[in-house]
C-alpha positions as CSV (number, residue, x, y, z in Angstrom):
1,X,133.8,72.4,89.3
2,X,135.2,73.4,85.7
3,X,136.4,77.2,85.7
4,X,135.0,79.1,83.2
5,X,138.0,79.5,81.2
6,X,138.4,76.3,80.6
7,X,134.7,76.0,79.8
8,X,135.3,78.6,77.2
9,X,138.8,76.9,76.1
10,X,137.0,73.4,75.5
11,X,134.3,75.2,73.6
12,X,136.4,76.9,71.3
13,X,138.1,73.6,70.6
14,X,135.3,71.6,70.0
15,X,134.2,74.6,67.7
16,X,136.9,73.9,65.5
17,X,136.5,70.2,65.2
18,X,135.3,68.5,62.3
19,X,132.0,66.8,63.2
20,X,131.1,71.0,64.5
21,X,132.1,72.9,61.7
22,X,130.3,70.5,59.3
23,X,127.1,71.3,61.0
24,X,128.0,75.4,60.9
25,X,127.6,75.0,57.2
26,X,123.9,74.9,57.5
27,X,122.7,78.0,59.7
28,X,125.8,79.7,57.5
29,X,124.3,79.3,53.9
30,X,120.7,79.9,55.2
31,X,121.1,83.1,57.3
32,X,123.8,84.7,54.8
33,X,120.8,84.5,51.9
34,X,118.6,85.6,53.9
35,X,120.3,88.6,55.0
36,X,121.8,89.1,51.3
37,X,117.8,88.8,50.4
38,X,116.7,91.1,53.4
39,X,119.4,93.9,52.4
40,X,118.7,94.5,48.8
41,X,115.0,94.4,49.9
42,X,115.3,97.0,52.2
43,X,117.9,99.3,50.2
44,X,115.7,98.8,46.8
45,X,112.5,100.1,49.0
46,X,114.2,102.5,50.5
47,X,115.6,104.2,47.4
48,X,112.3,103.5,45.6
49,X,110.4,105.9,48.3
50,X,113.4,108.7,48.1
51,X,113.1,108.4,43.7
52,X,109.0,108.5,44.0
53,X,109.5,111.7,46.4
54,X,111.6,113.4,43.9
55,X,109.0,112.6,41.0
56,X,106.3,113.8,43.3
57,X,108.1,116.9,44.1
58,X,108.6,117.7,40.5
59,X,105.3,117.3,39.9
60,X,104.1,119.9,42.2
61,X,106.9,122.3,41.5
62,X,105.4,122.6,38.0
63,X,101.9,122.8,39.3
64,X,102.7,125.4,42.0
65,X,105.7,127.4,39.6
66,X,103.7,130.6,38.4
67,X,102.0,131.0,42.6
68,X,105.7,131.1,44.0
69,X,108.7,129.9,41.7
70,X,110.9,131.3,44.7
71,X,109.9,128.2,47.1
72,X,110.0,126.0,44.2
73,X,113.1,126.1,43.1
74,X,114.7,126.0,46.5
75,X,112.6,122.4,47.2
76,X,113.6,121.1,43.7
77,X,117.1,122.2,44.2
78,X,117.4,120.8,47.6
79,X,116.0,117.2,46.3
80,X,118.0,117.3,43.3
81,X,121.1,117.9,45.6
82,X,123.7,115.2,45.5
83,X,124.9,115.9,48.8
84,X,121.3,115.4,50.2
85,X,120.8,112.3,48.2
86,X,123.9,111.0,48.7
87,X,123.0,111.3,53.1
88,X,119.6,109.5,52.0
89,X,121.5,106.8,50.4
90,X,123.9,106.2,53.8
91,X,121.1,106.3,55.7
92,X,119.0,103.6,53.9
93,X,122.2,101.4,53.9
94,X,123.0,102.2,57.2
95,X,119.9,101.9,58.6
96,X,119.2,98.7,56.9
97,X,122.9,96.8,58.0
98,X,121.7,97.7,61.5
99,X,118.2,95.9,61.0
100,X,120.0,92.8,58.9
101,X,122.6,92.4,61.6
102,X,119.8,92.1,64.3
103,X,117.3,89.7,62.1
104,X,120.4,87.4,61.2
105,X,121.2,86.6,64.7
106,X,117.2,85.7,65.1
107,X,117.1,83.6,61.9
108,X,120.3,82.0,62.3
109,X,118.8,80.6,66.3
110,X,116.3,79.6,64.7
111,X,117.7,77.6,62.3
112,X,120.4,76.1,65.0
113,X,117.7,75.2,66.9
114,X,117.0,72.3,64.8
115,X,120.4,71.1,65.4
116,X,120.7,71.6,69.0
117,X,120.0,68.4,70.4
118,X,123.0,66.5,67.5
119,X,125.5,69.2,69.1
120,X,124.5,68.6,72.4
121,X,124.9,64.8,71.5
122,X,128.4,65.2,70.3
123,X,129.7,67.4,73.1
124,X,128.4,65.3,75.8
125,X,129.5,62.1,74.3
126,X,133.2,63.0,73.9
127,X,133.4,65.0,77.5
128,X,130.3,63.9,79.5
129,X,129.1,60.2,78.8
130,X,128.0,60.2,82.2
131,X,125.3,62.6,82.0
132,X,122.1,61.7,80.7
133,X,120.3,64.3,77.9
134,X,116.9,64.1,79.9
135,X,115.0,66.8,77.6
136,X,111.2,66.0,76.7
137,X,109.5,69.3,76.1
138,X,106.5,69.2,74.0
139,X,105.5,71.2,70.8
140,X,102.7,72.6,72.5
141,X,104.6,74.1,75.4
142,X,107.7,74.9,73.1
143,X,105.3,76.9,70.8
144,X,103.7,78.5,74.3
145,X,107.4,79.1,75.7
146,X,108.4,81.1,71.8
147,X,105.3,83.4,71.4
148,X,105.4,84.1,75.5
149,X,109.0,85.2,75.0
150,X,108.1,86.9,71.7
151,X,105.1,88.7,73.5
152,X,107.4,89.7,76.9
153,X,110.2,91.4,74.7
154,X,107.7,93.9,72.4
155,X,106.2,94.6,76.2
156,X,109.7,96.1,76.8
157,X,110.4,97.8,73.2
158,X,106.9,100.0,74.2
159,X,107.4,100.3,78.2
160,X,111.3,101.3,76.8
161,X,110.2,104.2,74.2
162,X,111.0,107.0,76.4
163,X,114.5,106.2,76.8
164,X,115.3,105.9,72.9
165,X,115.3,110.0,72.9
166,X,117.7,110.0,75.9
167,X,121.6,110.0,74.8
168,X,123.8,106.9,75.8
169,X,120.7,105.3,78.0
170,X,118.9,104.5,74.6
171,X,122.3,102.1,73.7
172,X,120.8,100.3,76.5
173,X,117.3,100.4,76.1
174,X,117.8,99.0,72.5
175,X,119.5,96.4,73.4
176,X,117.4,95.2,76.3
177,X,114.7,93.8,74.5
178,X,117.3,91.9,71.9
179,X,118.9,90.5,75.0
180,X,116.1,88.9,76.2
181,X,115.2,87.2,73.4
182,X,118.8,86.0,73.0
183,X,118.8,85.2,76.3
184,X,115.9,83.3,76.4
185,X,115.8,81.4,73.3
186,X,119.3,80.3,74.0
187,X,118.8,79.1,76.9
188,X,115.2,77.6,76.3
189,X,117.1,75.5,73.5
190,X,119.9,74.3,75.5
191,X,118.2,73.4,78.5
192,X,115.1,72.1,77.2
193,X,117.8,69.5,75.7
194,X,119.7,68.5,78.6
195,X,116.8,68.7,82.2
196,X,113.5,68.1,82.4
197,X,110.9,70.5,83.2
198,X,111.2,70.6,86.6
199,X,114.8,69.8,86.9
200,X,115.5,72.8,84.6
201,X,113.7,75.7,86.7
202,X,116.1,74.3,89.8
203,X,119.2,75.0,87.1
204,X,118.0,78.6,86.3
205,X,116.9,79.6,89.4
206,X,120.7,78.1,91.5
207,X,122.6,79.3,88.1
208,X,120.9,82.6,86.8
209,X,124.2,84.7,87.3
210,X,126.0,82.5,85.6
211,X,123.6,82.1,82.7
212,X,123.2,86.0,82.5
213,X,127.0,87.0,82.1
214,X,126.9,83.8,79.8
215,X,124.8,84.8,77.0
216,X,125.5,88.9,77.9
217,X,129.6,87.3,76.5
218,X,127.9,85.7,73.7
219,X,125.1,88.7,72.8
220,X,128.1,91.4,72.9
221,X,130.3,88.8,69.8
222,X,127.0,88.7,67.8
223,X,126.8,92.6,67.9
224,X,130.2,92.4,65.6
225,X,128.7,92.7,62.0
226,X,128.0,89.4,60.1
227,X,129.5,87.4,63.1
228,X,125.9,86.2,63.9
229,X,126.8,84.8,60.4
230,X,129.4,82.4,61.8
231,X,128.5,81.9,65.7
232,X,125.5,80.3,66.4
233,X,127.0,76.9,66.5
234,X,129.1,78.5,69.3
235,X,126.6,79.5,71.3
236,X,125.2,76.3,71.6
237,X,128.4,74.7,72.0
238,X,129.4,77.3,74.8
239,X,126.1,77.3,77.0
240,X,126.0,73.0,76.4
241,X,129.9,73.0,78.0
242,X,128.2,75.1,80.5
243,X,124.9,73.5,81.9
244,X,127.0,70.1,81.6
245,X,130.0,71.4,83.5
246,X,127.6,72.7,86.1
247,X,125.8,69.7,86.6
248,X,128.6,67.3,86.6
249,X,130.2,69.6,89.2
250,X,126.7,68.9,91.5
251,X,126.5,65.3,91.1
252,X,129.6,64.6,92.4
């Protein structure tokens, strides 16, 4: 059996190969307009709403002046404060980075998902020829699989709601529901590429620890801003090194 550092020592080497880093340049290019597209979307909107609310508060400051210019002018001075737009502004941008970061991961394994099976391909060619890729999902039951997964993971962000108001635990309970996805895409993808149906729920159900800490390593790396950018290649490379290290080390 193949430790995991040396698992996670192959990967990083194939990473860096040529025939690898020619396919990062896809998901790259696609996911980094996207997110450049998704960003100034959300920070035009965002200041868009905060100008109209000004306008609108002018508006009725004029209307209301001569009932209670007192209130007034505290409202249209506390709108018109730079200090106050200036904490709108960070929290639009701020705000928005942390939605980007998580929809780039998303889009970018989507887009590697295409490519799975020509990394898979590569990485068992040059370091498992013996092992067969035996993968023959359908579209039917990969579309099922998705939305099911899709479905399970809003379940949790609404069964999770009361822990976003506690302090620390809602870290957690933020995360939990982006895990799972991860989780489950990733491993859906890789899989799905390598076993059979059946063959495939043995592997999860004899290897779910390993799995777990597996894609918990690669989740925590895609939480570093714009890495998701860079990684997804990785994570397919990683988890392939790992499901064919595992069976190789059954077989014999």
């Amino acid at each position: 059996m193949i430790s995991e550092s040396k698992i996670l020592s192959l990967s990083i080497k194939d990473f860096f190969t040529k025939d690898i880093l020619k396919i990062l340049i896809l998901p790259f290019v696609i996911t980094l307009v996207f997110v450049y597209m998704l960003f100034l979307n959300i920070a035009t909107i965002g200041l868009e709403q905060f100008d109209e609310i000004v306008i609108e508060d002018n508006r009725t400051s004029l209307q209301m002046q001569e009932e209670n210019n007192m209130i007034d002018s505290i409202i249209s001075f506390i709108f018109k404060s730079t200090a106050v737009a200036w904490i709108v502004n960070f929290l639009v941008y701020t705000i928005g980075t942390y939605a980007v970061v998580y929809l780039s991961l998303f889009i970018s394994l989507i887009v590697i998902g295409f490519l799975t099976p020509f990394i898979l391909s590569k990485i068992k060619k040059k370091h498992y020829p013996m092992i067969e890729l035996n993968g023959n999902i359908g579209i039917v039951s990969t579309i099922f699989s998705i939305v099911k997964t899709f479905f399970i993971m809003l379940l949790l962000f609404i069964v999770l709601i009361p822990f976003y108001f506690i302090p620390f635990v809602n870290i957690l309970a933020i995360n939990l529901p982006f895990y799972y996805l991860f989780h489950k895409l990733l491993n859906f993808d890789v899989g799905t590429t390598i076993l059979e149906k059946n063959d495939l729920k043995y592997f999860k159900y004899h290897n779910a620890s390993k799995l777990r800490l597996r894609t918990m390593f690669l989740y925590f790396l895609s939480l570093i801003p714009f890495v998701a950018l860079f990684l997804p290649v990785f994570y397919i490379v990683y988890l392939g090194h790992g499901y064919f290290a595992t069976i190789q080390g059954e077989s014999k």
